[in-house]
N, C-alpha and C positions, 0 to 999 in steps of 0.2 A: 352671545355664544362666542364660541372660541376661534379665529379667523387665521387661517396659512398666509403669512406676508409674501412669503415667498420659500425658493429652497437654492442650497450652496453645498458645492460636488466639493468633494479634494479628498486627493492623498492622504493616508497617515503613516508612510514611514516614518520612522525614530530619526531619519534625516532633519524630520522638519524640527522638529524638540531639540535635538544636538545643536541646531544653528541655533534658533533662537537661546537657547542656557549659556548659549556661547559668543555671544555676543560678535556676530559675523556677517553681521550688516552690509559691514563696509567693505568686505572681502570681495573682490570679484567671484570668486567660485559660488560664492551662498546669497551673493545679492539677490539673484534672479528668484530667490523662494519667497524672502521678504518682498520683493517688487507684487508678485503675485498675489499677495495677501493684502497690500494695503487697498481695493479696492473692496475689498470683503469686510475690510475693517469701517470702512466708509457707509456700506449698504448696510448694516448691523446700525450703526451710532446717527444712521436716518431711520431705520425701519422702528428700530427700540422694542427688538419681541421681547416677552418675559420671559418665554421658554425656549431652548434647542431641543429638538427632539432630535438625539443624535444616534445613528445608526453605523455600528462599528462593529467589531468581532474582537475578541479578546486573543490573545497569543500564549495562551495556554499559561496565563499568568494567575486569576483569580476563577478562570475555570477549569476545571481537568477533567481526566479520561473518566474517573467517576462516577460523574453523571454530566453527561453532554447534553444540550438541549438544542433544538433549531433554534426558534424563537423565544428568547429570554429579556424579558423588560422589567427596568428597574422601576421598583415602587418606593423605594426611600426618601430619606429626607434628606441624605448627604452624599458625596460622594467622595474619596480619599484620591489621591495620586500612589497606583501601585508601585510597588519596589518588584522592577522586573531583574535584579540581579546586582543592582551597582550602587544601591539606595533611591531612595524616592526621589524623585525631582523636586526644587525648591518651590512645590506651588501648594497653596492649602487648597483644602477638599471646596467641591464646589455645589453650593444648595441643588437639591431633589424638587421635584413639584408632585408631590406624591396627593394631594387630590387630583390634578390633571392626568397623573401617570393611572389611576386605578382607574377611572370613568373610561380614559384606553383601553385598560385591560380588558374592563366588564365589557366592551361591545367587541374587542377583536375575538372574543370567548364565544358570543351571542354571534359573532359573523363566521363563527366555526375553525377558528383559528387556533389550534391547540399550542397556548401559551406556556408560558416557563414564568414565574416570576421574582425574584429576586432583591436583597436589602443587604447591605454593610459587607458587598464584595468593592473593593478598590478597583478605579479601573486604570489600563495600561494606556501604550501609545494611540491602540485604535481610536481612543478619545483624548486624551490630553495632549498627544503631537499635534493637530493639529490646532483643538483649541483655543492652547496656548499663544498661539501665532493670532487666532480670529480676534479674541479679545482682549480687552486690557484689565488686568488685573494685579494685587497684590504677590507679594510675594509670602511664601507663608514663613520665613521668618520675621516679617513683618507684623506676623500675630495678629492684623485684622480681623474680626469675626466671617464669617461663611457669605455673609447675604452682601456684608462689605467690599469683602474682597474679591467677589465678581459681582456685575450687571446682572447677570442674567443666571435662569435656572435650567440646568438640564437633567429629561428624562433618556438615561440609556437604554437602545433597544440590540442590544447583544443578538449578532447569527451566528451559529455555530457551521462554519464554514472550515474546518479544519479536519474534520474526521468524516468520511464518507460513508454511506451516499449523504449527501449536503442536500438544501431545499434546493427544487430546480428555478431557473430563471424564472420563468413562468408565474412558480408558489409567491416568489419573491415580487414579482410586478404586483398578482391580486392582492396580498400581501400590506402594499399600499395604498390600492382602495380603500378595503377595509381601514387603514389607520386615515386616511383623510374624513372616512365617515365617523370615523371615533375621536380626533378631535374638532371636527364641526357641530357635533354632536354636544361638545361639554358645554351645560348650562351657564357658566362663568365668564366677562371678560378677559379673554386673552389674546393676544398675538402672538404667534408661535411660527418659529421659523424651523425647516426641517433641513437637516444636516444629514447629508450620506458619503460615508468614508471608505476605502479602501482602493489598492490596485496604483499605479495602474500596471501597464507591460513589467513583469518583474517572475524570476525564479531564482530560490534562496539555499534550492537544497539538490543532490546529487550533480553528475558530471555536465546538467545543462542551467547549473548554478551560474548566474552572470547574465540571462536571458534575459534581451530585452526586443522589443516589437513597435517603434516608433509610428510606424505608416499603419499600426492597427488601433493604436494609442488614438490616432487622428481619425480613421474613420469611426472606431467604437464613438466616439464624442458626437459623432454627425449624427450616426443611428439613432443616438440615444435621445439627440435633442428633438429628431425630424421623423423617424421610424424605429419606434422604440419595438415594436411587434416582432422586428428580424432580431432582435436580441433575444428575447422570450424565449423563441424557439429553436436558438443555442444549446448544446447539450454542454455538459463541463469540461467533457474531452473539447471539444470544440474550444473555446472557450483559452482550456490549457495551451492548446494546440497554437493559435494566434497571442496569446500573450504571457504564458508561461503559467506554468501549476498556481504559483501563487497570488498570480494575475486574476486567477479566475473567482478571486471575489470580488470583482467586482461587480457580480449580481448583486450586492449590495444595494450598489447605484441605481437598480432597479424597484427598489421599494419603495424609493424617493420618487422616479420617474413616476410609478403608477397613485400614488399620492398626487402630482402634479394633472392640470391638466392636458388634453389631450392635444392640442396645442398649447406653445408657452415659449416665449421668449427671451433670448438667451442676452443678457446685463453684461456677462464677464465670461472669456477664457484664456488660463494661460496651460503650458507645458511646457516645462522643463525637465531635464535627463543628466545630471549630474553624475550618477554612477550604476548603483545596482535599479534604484526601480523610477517610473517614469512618474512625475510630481506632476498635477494637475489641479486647478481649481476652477471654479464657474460658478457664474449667480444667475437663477431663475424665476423668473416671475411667471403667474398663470396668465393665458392670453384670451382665455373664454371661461366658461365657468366650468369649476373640475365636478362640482357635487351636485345633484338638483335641491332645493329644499326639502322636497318630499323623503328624497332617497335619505336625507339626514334625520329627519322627523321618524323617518321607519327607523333606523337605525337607532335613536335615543327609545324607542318605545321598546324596541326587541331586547335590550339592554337590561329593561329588568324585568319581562315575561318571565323567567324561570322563578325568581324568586317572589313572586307577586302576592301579596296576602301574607305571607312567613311572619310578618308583626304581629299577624291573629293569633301565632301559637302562643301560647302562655310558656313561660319559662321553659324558652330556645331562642338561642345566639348563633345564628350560622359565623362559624368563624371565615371572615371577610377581611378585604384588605387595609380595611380600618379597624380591625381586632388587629391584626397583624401589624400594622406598623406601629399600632402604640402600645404592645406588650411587647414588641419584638426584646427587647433587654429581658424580661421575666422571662420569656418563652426559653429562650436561650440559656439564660441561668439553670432552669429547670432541664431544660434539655441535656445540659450537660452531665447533670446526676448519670448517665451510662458512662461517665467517664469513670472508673476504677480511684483515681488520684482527690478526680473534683469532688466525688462523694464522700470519698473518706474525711475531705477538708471541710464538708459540709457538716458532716457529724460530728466531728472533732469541735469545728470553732464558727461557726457560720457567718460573726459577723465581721470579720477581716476580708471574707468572700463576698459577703454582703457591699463591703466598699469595694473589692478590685474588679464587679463586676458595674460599679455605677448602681447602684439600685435605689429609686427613689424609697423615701419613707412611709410612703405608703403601701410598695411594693413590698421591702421589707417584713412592713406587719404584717404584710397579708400570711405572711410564709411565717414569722412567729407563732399567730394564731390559726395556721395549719385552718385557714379561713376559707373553704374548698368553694362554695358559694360566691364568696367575696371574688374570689379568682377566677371563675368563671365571667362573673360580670365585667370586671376587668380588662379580660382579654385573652385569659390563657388559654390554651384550647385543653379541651379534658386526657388526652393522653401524656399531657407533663402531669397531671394530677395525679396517673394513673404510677407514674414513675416515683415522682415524692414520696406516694403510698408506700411501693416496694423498699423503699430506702427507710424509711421511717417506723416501720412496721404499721402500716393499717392496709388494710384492705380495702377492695372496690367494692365494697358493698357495702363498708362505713361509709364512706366517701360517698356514694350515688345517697345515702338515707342523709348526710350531713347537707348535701345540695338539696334535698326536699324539706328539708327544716324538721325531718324525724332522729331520732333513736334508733339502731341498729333494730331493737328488737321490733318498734312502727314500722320499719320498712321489711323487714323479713316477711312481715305478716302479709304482705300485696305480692309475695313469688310463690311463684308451686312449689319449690325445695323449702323452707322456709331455714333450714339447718347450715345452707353450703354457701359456705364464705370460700374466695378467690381470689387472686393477684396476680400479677405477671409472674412466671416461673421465672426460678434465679436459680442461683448453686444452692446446694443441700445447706444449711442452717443461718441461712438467709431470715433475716429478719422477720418473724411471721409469727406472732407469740399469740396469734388473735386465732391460730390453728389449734391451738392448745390448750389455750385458756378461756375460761366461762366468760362470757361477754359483759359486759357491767352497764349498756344500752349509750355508753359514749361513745359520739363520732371521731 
């Protein structure tokens, strides 16, 4: 199974990224950041996890007002270095562990945790400031491939800490329970170390911009290491109040705490205070045992109680996070058709789309031979199908007789209308020639 080595607190202002891109080592002012990391770098290059499961919040760079979510964890294979405004930082994208990431998903879903999940958003400083500093890696104009140019693989787990009401301390402590039972629980050898970023004393915005909280900075760290319960029961105002608005994610840290066990002893601390927010790091190990077996055993069994028996249906594909990550390119492609521009390009000339969306050759033909079965199997889930049709001129009633291996007129014959063919509504002379004209029994 899968085993927590341990876990590592720290900062992610853009501070730490700025020093390190800048090579400021040697500078008195920024030494004391680098000092603070090199024993993280040490407990990593002993401990040797395959994964970080890094918990961080994005800055409204790859998520927006749109749709915001609490709990958002990435299921991908990659990950990008965002451009939050000044271009990307010189570091390539860094591997996903997207079996490890879904057998997460599937038990924090089963442990009632209304999850968010997410593929091919780049992330910002929440993850790659600090990072950057923990590990050593290429540079990506050095053009090494992904798995090369880091050690190690991380699953992000994005809080949506920016737009209120936010999860409370509390949600955030059980939070990582649950994610300690979800990956003890994964069948596979790994060792996985857990990362929790944000904070610390720091406000960024209105006339108490510049706020910081040094003597709250030092006891939050005591709390957290020795009585984690008095934080829980923190409210945000609180929170804001002792370390500044945007101090107060550092309930973050508390996802990691409640992952950890309930004693646990503390490897590293520093802190330093350089300017606007207060830089902190620490390495923790468990000091008693955080999980029972049993509690993990329940937890892999609860995991797949909803979908249990579903192989019995005959010709049904729950679209799962393994449909999903490996059609996510077709999915997309197809998805795009609501775009006015991409469909037009689609019908005009599709295979220069075809290449500028990557599509393999097999994905390709699937979409040549308008293979609606084939793409199902595949991975697509049936409302891109449903889209293509409208674009295309066919109908969902071709479409469902073409996935049963019938003829329009075979499958009429099994509905009580047997006459009423349908599509997604569009504007008035919308492709739809199958309204008008006698059927010929092709899908």
């Amino acid at each position: 199974m899968a085993y927590v080595v341990g876990a590592i607190a720290t900062s992610h202002t853009p501070t730490i990224g700025f020093a390190f891109d800048n090579d400021k080592a040697s500078d008195p002012v920024w030494a004391p950041i680098f000092a603070a990391y090199k024993p993280i770098q040490r407990w990593l290059a002993d401990k040797r996890p395959d994964v970080l499961l890094f918990i961080h919040n994005d800055h409204v760079t790859s998520f927006f007002f749109d749709h915001y979510s609490a709990f958002s964890l990435g299921i991908g294979a990659s990950w990008a270095v965002a451009d939050e405004g000044g271009g990307a930082r010189d570091l390539p994208p860094v591997p996903g562990h997207p079996d490890l990431a879904r057998h997460i998903g599937t038990v924090l879903m089963s442990e009632e945790f209304d999850m968010s999940f997410f593929q091919h958003r780049a992330l910002d400083h929440g993850c790659f400031s600090p990072l950057s500093m923990m590990v050593p890696h290429e540079s990506a104009t050095a053009g090494a491939p992904d798995k090369a140019a880091w050690p190690v693989a991380v699953i992000p787990l994005q809080i949506g800490v920016l737009q209120f009401p936010i999860p409370t301390a509390r949600r955030c402590f059980k939070l990582g329970r649950a994610l300690r039972l979800a990956i003890e629980s994964y069948p596979g050898d790994l060792r996985v170390a857990i990362v929790a970023t944000g904070g610390l004393s720091h406000q960024v915005h209105g006339e108490r911009a510049g706020f910081n909280n040094p003597e709250w900075d030092a006891e939050f760290m005591d709390l957290f290491e020795s009585a984690p319960e008095r934080l829980v029961e923190m409210t945000h105002a609180e929170y804001a109040t002792r370390g500044g608005m945007e101090g107060s994610e550092v309930i973050m840290w508390l996802v990691m705490r409640g992952a950890m066990a309930p004693r646990m002893r503390r490897l590293h601390r520093t802190y330093y205070l350089p300017s606007m927010t207060g830089i902190a790091t620490a390495i923790y190990e468990d000091d008693e045992l955080a999980v029972t077996p049993a509690d993990v055993e329940r937890a892999r069994k609860d995991s797949t109680h909803q979908l249990a028996g579903i192989e019995n249906l005959p010709g049904t594909y729950p679209f799962d996070f393994v449909r999903s990550v490996k059609a996510y390119r077709l999915n997309d492609f197809l998805h795009r058709l609501v775009e006015p521009a991409h469909r037009q390009a689609f019908l005009d000339a599709p295979e220069p789309l075809f290449d500028a969306f990557g599509l393999t050759q097999e994905e390709r033909d699937l979409v040549r031979r308008r293979d609606w079965r084939g793409m199902i199997h595949y991975g697509v889930i049936f409302f891109m199908l449903e889209k293509l049709g409208a674009v295309i001129g066919v109908s969902n009633l071709h479409i469902y007789a073409a996935m049963r291996g019938q003829t329009l007129e075979e499958f009429q014959k099994t509905r009580n209308a047997p006459n009423a063919l349908y599509s997604v509504t569009g504007q008035k002379g919308a492709r739809n020639e199958w309204d008008t004209q006698p059927d010929n029994g092709h899908a």
